[in-house]
N, CA, C and O atoms as a GROMACS GRO file, in nm:
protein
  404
    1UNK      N    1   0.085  -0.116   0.000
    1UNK     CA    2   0.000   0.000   0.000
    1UNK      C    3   0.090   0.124   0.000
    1UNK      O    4   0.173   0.128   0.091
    2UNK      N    5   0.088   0.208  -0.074
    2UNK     CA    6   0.138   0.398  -0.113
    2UNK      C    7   0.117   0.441  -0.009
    2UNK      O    8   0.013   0.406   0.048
    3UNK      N    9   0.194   0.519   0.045
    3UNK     CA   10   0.199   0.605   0.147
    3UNK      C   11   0.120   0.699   0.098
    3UNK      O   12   0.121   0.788   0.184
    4UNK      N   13   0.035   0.740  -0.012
    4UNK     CA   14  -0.062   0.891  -0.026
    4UNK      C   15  -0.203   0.791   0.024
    4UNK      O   16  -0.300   0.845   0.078
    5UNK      N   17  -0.200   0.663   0.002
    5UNK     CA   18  -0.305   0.555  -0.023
    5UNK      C   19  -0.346   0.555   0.192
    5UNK      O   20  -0.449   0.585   0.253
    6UNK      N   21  -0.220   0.511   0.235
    6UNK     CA   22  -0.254   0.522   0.396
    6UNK      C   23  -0.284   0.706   0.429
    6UNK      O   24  -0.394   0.707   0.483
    7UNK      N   25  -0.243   0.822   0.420
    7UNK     CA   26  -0.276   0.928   0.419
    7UNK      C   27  -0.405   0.955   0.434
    7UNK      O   28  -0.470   1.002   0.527
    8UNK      N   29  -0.443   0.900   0.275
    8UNK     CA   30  -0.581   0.903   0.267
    8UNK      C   31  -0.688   0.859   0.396
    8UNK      O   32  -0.772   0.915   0.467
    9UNK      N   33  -0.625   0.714   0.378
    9UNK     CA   34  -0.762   0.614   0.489
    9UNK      C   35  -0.723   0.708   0.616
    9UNK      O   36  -0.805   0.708   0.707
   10UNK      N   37  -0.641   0.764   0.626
   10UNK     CA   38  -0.581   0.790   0.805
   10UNK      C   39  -0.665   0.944   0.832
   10UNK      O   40  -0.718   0.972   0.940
   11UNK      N   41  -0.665   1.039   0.708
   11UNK     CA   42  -0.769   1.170   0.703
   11UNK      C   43  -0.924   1.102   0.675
   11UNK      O   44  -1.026   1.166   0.703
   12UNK      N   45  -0.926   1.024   0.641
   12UNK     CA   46  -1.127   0.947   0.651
   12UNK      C   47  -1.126   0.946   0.755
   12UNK      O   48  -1.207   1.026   0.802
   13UNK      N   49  -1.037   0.856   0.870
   13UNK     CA   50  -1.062   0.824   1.003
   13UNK      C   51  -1.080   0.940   1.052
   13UNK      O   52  -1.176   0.947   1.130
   14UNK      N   53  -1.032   1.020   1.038
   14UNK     CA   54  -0.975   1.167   1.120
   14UNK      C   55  -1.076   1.240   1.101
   14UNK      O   56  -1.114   1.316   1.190
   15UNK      N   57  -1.138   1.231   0.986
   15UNK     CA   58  -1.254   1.352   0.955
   15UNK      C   59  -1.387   1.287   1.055
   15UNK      O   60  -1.436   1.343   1.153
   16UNK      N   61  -1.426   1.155   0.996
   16UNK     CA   62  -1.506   1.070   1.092
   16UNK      C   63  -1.523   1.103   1.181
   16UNK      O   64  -1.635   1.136   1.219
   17UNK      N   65  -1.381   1.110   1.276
   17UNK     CA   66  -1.390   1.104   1.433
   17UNK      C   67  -1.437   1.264   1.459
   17UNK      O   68  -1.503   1.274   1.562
   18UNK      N   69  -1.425   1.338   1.418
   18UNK     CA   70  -1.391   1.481   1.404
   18UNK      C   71  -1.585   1.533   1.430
   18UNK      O   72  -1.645   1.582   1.526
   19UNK      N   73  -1.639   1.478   1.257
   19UNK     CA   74  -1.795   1.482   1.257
   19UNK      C   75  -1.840   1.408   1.367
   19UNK      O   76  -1.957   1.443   1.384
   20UNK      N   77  -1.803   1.312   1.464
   20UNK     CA   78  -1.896   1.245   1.506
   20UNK      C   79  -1.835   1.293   1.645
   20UNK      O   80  -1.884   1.226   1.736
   21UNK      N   81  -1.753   1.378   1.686
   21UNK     CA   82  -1.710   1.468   1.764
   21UNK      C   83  -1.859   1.603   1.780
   21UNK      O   84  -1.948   1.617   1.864
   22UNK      N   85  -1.819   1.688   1.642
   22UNK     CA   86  -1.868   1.776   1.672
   22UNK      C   87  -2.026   1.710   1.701
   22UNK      O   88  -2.059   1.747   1.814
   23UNK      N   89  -2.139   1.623   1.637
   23UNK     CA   90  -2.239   1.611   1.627
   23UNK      C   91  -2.323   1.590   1.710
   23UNK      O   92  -2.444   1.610   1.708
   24UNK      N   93  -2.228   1.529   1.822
   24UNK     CA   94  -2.234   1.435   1.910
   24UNK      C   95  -2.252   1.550   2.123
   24UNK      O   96  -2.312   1.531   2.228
   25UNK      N   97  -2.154   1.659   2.063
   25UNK     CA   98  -2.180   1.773   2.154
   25UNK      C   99  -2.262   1.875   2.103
   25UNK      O  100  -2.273   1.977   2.171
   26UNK      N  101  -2.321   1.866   1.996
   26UNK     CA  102  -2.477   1.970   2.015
   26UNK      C  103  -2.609   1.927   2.046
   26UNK      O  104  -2.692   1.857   1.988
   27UNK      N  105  -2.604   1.988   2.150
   27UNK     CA  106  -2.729   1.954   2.206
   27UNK      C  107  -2.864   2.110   2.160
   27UNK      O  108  -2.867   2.229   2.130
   28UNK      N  109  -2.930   2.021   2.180
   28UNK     CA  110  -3.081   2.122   2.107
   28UNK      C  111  -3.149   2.135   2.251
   28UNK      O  112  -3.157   2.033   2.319
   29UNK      N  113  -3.202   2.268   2.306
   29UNK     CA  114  -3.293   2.273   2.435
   29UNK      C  115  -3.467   2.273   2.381
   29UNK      O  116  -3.506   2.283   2.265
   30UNK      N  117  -3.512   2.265   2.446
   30UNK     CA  118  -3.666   2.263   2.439
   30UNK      C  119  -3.714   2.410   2.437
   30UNK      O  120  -3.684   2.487   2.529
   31UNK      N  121  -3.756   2.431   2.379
   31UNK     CA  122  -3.844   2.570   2.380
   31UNK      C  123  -3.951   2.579   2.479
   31UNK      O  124  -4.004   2.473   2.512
   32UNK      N  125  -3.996   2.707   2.541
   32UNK     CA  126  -4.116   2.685   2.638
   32UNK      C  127  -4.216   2.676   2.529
   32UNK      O  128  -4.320   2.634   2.579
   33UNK      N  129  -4.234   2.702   2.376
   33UNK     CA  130  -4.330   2.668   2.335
   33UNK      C  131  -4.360   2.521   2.308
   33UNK      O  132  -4.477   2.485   2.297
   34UNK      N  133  -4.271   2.446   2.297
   34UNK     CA  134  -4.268   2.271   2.309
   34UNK      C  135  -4.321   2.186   2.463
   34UNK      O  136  -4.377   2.081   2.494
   35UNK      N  137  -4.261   2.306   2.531
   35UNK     CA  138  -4.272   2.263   2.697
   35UNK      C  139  -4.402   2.229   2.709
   35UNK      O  140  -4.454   2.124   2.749
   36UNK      N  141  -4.442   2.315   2.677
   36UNK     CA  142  -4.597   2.396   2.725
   36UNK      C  143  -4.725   2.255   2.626
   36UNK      O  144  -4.837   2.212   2.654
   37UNK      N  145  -4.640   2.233   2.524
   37UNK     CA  146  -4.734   2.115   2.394
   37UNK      C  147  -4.715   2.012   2.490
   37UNK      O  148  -4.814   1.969   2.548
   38UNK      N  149  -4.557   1.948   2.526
   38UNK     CA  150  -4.553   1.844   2.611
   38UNK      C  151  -4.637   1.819   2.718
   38UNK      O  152  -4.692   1.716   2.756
   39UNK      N  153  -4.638   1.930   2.760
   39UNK     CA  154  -4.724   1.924   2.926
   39UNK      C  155  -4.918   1.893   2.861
   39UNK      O  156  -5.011   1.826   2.907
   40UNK      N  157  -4.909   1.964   2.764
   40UNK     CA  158  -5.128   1.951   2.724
   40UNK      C  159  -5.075   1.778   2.687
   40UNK      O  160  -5.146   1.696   2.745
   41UNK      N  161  -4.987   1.732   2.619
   41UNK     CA  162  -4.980   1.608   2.569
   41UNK      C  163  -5.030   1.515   2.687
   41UNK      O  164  -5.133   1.448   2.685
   42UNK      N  165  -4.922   1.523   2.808
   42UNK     CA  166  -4.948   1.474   2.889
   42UNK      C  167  -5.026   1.455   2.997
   42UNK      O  168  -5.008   1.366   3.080
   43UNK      N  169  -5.153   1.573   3.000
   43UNK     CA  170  -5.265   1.607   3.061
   43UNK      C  171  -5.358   1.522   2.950
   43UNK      O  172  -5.442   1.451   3.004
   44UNK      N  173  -5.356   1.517   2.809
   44UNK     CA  174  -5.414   1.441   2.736
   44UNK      C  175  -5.450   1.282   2.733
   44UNK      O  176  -5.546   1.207   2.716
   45UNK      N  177  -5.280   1.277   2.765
   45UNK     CA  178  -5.269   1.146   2.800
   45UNK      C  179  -5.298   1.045   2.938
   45UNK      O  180  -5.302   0.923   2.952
   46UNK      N  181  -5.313   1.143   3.016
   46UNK     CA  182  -5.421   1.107   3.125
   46UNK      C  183  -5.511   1.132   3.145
   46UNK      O  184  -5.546   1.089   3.256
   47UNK      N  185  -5.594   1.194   3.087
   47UNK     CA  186  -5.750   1.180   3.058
   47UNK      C  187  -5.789   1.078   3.004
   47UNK      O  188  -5.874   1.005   3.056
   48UNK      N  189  -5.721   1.050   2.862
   48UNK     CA  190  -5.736   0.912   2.794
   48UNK      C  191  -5.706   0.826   2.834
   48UNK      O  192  -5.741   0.723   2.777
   49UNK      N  193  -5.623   0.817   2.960
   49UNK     CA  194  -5.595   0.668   3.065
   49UNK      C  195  -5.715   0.649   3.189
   49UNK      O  196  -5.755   0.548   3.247
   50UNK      N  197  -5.750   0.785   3.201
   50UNK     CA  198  -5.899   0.766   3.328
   50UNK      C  199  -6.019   0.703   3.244
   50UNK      O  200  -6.104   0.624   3.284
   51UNK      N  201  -6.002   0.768   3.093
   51UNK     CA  202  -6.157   0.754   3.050
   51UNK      C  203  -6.150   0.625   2.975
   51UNK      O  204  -6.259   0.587   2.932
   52UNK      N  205  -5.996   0.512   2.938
   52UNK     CA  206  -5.983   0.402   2.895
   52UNK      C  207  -6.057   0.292   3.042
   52UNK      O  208  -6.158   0.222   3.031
   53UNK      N  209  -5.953   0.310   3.199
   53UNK     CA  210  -6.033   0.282   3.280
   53UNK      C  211  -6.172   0.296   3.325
   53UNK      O  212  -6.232   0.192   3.354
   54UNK      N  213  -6.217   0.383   3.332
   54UNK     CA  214  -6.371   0.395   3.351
   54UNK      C  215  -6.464   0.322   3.263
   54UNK      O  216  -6.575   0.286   3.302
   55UNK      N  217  -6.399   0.289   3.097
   55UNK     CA  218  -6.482   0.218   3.012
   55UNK      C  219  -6.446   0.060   3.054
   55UNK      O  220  -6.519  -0.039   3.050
   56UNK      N  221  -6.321   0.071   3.092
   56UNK     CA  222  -6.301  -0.086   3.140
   56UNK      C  223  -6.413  -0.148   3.285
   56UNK      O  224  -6.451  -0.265   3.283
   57UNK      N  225  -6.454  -0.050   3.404
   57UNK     CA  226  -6.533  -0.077   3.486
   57UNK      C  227  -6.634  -0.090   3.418
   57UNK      O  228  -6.694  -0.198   3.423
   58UNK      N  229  -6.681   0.015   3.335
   58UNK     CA  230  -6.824   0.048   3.302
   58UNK      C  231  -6.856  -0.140   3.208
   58UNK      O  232  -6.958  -0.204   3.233
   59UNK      N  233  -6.778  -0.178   3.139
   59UNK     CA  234  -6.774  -0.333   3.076
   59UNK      C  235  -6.768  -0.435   3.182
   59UNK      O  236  -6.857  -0.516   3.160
   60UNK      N  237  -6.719  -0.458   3.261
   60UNK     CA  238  -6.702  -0.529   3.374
   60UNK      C  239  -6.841  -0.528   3.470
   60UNK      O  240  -6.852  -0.620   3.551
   61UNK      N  241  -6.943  -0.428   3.464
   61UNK     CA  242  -7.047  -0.413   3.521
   61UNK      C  243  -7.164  -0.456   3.432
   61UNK      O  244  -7.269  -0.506   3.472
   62UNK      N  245  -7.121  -0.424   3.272
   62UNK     CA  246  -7.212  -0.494   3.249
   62UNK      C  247  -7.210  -0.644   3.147
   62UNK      O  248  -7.290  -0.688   3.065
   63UNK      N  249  -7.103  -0.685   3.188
   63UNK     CA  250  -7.061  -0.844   3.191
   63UNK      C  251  -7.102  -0.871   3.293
   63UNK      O  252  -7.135  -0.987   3.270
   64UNK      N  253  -7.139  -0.845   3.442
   64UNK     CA  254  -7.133  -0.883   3.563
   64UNK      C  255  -7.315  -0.898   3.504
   64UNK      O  256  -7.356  -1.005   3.459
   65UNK      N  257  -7.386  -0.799   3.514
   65UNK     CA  258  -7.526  -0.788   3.472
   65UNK      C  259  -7.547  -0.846   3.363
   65UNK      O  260  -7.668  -0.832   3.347
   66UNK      N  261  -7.491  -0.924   3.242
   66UNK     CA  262  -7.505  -0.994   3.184
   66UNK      C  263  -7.509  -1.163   3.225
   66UNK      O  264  -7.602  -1.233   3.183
   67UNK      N  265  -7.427  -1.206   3.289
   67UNK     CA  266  -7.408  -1.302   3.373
   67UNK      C  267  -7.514  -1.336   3.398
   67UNK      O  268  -7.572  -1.441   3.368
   68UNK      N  269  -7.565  -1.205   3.488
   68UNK     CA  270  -7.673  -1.234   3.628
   68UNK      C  271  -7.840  -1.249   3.502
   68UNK      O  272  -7.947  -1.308   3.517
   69UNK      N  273  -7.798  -1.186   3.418
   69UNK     CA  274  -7.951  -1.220   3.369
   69UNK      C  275  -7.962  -1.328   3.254
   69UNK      O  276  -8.054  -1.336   3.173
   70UNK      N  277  -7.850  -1.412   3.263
   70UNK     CA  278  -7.820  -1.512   3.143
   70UNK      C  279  -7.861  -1.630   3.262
   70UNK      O  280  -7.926  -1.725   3.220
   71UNK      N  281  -7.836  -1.630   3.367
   71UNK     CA  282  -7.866  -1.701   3.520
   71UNK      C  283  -7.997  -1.708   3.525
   71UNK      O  284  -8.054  -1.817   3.514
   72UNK      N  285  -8.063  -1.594   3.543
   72UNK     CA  286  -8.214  -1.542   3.555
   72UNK      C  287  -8.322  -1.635   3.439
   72UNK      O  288  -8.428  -1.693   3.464
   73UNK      N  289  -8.231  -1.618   3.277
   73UNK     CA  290  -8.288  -1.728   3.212
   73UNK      C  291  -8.241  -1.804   3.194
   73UNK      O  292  -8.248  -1.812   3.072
   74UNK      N  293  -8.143  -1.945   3.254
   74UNK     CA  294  -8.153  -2.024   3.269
   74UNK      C  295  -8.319  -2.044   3.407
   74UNK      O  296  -8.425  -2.090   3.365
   75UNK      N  297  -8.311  -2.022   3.485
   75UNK     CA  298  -8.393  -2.024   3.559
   75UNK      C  299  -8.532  -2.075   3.513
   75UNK      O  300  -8.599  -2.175   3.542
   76UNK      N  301  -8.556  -1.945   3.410
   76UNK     CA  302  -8.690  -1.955   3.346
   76UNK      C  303  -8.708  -2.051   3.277
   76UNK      O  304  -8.817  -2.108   3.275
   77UNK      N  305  -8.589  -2.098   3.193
   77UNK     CA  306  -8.617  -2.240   3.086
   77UNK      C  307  -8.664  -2.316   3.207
   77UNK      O  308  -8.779  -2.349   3.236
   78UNK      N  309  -8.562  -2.336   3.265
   78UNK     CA  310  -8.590  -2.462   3.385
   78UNK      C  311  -8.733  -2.489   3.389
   78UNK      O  312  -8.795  -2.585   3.343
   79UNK      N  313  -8.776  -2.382   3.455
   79UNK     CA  314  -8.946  -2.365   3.530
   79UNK      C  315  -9.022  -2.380   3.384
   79UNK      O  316  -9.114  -2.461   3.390
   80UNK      N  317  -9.010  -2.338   3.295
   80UNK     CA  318  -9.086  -2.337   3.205
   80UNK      C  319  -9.077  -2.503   3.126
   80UNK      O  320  -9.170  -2.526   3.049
   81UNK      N  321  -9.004  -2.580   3.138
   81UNK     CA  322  -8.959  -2.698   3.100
   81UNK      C  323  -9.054  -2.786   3.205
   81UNK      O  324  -9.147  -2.860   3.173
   82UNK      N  325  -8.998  -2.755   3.353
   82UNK     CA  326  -9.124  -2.827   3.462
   82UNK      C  327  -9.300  -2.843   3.364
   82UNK      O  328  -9.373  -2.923   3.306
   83UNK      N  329  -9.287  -2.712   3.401
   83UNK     CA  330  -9.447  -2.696   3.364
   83UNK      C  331  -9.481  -2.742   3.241
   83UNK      O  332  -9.599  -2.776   3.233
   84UNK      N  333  -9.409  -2.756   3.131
   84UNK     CA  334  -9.484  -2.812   3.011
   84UNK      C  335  -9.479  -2.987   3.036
   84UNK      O  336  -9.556  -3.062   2.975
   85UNK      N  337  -9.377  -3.036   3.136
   85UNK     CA  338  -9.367  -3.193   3.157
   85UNK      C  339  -9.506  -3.227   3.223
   85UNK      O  340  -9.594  -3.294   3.168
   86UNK      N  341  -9.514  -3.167   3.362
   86UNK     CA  342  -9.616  -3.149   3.419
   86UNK      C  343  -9.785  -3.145   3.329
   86UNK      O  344  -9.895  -3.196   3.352
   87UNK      N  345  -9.743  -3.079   3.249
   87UNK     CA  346  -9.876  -3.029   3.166
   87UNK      C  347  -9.946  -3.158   3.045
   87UNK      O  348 -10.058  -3.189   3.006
   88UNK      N  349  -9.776  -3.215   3.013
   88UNK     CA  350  -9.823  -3.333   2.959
   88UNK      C  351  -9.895  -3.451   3.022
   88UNK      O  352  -9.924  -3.553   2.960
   89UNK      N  353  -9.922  -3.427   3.158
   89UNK     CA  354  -9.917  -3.562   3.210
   89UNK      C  355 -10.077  -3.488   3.315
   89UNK      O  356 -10.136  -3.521   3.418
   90UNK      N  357 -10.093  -3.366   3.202
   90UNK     CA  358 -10.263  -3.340   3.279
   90UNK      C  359 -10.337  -3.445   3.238
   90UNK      O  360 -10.296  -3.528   3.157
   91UNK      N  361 -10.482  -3.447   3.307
   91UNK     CA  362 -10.511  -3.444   3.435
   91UNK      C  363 -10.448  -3.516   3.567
   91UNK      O  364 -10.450  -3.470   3.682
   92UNK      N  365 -10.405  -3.611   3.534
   92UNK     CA  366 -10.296  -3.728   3.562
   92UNK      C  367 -10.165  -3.697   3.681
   92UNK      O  368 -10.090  -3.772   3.743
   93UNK      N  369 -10.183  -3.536   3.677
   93UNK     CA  370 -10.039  -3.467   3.784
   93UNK      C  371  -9.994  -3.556   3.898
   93UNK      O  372  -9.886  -3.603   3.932
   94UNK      N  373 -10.138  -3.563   3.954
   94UNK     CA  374 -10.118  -3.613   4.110
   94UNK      C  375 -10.166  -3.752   4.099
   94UNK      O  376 -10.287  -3.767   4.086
   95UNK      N  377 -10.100  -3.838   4.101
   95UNK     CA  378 -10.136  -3.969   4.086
   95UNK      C  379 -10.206  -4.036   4.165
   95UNK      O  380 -10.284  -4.120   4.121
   96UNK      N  381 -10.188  -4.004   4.342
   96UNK     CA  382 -10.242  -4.050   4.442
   96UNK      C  383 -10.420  -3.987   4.459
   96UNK      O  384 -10.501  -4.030   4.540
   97UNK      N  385 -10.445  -3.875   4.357
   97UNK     CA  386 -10.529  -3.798   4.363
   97UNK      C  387 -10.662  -3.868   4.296
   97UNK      O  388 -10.654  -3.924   4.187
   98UNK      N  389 -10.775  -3.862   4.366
   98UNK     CA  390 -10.882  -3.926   4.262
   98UNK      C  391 -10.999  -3.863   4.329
   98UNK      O  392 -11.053  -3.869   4.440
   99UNK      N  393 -11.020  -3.784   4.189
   99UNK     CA  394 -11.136  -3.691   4.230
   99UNK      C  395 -11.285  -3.730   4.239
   99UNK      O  396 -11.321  -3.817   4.159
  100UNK      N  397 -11.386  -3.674   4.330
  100UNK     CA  398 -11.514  -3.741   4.375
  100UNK      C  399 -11.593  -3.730   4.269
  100UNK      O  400 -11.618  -3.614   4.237
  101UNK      N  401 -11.641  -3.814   4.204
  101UNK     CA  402 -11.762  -3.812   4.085
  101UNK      C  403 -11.882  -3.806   4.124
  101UNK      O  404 -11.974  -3.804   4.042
   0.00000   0.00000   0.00000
């Protein structure tokens, strides 16, 4: 390898280190007009975390009340199942029963 050839690669390195020197110590500050966006962002973003929770209770209450009235009709089949067995077997209900002619 030419000594203009190592020169070369040795000023790439050099410039490299140099850009990634300077790039590396500028720092950018926040503006109070950014401040001020950040802060509504984050008042935003907890509203939308109360009102994500509250929809999560508000579902949970009425899964809970869904439950309870999916319960309610089972119930009713039940009873309503009795009574049509029952109904088949009119006049006949009470077997021990024998009415006065």
């Amino acid at each position: 390898m030419s000594f203009s050839k190592k020169i070369a690669k040795f000023s790439k390195i050099a410039l490299a280190s140099v850009i990634l020197v300077s790039l590396s110590s500028c720092t950018f500050k926040i503006t109070e007009e950014q401040m001020t966006q950040l802060q509504e962002l984050r008042k935003q973003e907890r509203s939308l975390q109360d009102g994500i929770s509250n929809k999560k209770a508000e579902l949970n209450k009425i899964k809970d009340e869904t439950n309870l009235r999916k319960s309610e009709l089972k119930d009713c089949e039940n009873e309503r199942d009795l009574i049509k067995q029952r109904l088949s077997k009119w006049p006949d209900i009470w077997p021990d029963y024998t009415p006065n002619k």
